[in-house]
C-alpha positions in Angstrom: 121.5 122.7 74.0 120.8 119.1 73.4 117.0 117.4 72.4 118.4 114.3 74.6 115.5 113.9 77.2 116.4 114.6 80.8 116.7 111.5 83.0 116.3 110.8 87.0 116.8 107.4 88.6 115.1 106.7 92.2 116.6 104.3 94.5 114.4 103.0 97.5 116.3 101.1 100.1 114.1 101.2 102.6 110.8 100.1 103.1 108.7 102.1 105.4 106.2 104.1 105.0 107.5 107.6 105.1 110.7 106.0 103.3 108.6 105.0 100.1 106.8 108.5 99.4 109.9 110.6 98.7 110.6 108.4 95.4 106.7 108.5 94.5 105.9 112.1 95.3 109.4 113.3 93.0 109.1 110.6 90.5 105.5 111.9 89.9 106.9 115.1 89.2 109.4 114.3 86.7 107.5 112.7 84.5 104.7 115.7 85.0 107.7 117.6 83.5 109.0 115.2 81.1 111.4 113.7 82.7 112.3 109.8 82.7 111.5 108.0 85.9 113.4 104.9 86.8 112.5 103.3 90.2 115.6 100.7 91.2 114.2 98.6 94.7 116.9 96.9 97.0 116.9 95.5 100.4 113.8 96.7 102.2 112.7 98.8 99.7 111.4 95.8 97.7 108.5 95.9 100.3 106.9 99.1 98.7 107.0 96.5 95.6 105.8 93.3 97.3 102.6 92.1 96.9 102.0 90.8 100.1 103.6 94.3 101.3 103.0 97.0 99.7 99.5 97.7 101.7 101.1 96.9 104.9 104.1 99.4 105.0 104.6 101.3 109.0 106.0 104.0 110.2 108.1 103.5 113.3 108.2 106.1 116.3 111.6 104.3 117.6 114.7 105.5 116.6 113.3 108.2 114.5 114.1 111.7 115.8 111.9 113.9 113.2 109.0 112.1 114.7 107.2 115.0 116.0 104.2 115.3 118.4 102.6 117.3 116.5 102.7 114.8 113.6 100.9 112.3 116.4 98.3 115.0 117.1 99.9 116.6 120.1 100.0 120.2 119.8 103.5 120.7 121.2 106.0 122.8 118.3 109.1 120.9 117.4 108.9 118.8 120.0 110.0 115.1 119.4 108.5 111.9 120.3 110.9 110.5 123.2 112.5 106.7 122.2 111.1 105.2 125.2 107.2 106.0 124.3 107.6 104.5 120.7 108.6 101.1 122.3 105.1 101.2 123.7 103.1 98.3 122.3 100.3 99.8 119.8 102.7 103.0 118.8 103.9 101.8 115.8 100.4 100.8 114.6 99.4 103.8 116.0 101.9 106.5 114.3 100.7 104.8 110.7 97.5 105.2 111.2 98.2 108.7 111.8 100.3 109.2 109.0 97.8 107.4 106.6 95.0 109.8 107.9 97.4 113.1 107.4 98.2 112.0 104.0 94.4 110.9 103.2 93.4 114.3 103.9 96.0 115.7 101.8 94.7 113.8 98.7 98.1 111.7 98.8 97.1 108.7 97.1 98.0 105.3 98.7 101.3 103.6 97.8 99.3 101.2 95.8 97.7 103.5 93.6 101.0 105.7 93.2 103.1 103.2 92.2 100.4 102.3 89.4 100.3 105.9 88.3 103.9 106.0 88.0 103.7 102.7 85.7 100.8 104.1 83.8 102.6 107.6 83.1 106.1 105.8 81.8 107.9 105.1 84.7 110.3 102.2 84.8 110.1 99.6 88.3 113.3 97.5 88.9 113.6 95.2 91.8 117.4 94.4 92.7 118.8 90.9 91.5 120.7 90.8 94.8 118.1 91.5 97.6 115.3 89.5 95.4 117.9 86.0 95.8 118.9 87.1 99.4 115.1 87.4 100.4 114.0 84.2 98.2 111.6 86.1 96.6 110.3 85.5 92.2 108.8 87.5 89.7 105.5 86.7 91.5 106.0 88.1 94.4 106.0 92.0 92.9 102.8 94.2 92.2 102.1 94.3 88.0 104.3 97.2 86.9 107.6 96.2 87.7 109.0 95.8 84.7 112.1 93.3 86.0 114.4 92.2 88.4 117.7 93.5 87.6 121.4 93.9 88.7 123.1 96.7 89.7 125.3 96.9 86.7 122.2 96.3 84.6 121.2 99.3 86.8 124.1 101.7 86.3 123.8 101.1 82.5 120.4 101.8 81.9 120.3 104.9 84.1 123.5 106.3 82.0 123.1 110.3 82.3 120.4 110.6 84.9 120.0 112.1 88.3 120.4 109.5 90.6 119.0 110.3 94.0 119.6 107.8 96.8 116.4 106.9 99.6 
């Protein structure tokens, strides 16, 4: 057996809201067991890291065929959302209201206040060099806690050993 502490690496590529809590909810429970948490953000991901974004993430009903009614608040069992009500103007708006509600309920804090308790229990917050030059985006434009904007490579190296698990 080796002392070497275990290691698992995040990456969030996407930047909706039921996108961003699969990283926080199982990064919070690696560190809660000792584990080292890195966070790496690319593309739209960077939005659960953006200031002007973080508070603002949606959840979209089109396109999304695990959206079920019951999730809306229709009782109907495994039964999805058809495509052509999500286009509906309002249903975005109105499917993350929902969702922020269910998850309120739950306790689940906001993505605001997860991504500070991941900073303030050790986790490590890249943003990707690449999508941060490609959106025109500086230093300034991420929530405190992110402790750089990095490359891939820079990436790979520093996650040497862990679990990397794609979102």
């Amino acid at each position: 057996m080796t002392d070497e502490t275990r290691k698992m690496a995040f990456i969030c590529s996407k930047g909706t809201l039921d996108m961003a809590y699969p990283a926080l909810v199982m990064g919070w429970a690696a560190l809660g067991n000792g584990i080292d948490v890195t966070i790496f953000f690319t593309f739209w991901g960077l939005d659960i890291i953006r200031k002007s974004r973080q508070d603002h993430l949606e959840i979209a009903p089109v396109g999304n065929t695990s959206m079920k009614m019951s999730m809306m608040g229709i009782r109907a069992d495994n039964a999805g959302i058809p495509n052509v009500v999500g286009v509906l103007p309002g249903m975005t708006a109105l499917a993350t209201k929902l969702m922020k509600d269910k998850m309120q309920a739950l306790g689940v804090p906001p993505v605001s206040e997860y991504l500070q308790m991941l900073v303030d229990g050790g986790a490590k917050l890249y943003a990707c060099k690449l999508s941060v030059d490609m959106m025109g985006l500086k230093p300034e434009d991420f929530v405190d806690g992110v402790a750089g904007i990095v490359t891939a490579a820079d990436f790979i190296d520093m996650t040497d050993g862990a679990q990397i698990i794609f979102i």
